[in-house]
N, C-alpha and C positions, 0 to 999 in steps of 0.2 A: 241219302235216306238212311236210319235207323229203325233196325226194329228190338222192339223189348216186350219181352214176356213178363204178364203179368197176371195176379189173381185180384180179384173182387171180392167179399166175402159180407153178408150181414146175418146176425142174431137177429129174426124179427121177432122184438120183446114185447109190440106193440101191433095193433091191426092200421098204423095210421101208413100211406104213400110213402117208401123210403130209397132212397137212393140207393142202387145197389153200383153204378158205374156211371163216372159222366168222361166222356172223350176230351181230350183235351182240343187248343184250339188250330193247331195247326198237325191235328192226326187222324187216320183213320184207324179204327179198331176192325181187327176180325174174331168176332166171340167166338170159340172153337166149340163152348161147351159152359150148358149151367145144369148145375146139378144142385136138386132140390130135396134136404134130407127133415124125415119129420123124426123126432128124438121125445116123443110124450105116449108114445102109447095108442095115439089117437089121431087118428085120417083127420085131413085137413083141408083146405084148398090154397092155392097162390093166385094169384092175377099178377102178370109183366106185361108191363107198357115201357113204349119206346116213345119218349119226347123229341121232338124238332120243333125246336122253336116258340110258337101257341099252341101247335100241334101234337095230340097225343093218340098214339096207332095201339091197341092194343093186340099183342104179340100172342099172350093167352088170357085166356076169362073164368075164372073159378077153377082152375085146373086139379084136379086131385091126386094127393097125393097121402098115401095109403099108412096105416100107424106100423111107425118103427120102419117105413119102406122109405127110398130114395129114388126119385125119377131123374132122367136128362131129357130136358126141356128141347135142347135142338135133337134134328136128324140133320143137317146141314151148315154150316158155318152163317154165320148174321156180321154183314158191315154195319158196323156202326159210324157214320161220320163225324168231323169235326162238331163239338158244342153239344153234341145227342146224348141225350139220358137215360137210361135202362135204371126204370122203379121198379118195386116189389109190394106189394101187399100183402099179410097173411090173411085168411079166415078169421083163425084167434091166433091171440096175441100167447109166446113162450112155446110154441110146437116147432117151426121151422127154420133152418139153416139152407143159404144161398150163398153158392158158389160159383162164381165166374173163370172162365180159363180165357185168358185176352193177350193178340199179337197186335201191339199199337206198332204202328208205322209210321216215323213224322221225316 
């Protein structure tokens, strides 16, 4: 077994569903930490969904985050399993930076 430290990181330029981490196929991820920075001046909201499969759970729903403030999304670590996808959306598009902190384990 290995593990490796890794980040995730998107510029949402865009309000369209973006990939912010997909696990690869023979690991499991523990997301320790995402941290969600707004850089416009101006409150925002995010929504994270966690895909399996056809499957999609969301994780939070319009979450706000506050102009020029920065939130962390977990209070506890998130497994992510093999093939699972962690998206992002913004409110509007050019306000939000997302960051992932990830221990993949294969």
């Amino acid at each position: 077994m290995a593990n490796a430290y890794v980040n995730a990181k998107v510029d949402l330029t865009a309000t369209d569903v973006t990939t912010l981490y997909t696990c690869g196929q023979f690991t499991t991820a523990i997301v320790k930490s995402i941290l969600v920075s707004e850089d416009s001046n101006n409150a925002d909201t995010l929504t994270l969904t966690l895909t399996s499969g056809a499957s999609v759970f969301s994780l939070y729903k319009d979450k706000a985050v506050g102009a020029k403030g920065t939130v962390e999304l977990l209070t506890a670590p998130l497994v992510v399993q093999a093939d699972e996808i962690l998206k992002v959306t913004a409110g509007t598009a050019n306000r939000l930076h997302v960051v992932a902190s990830i221990l993949e384990i294969t």
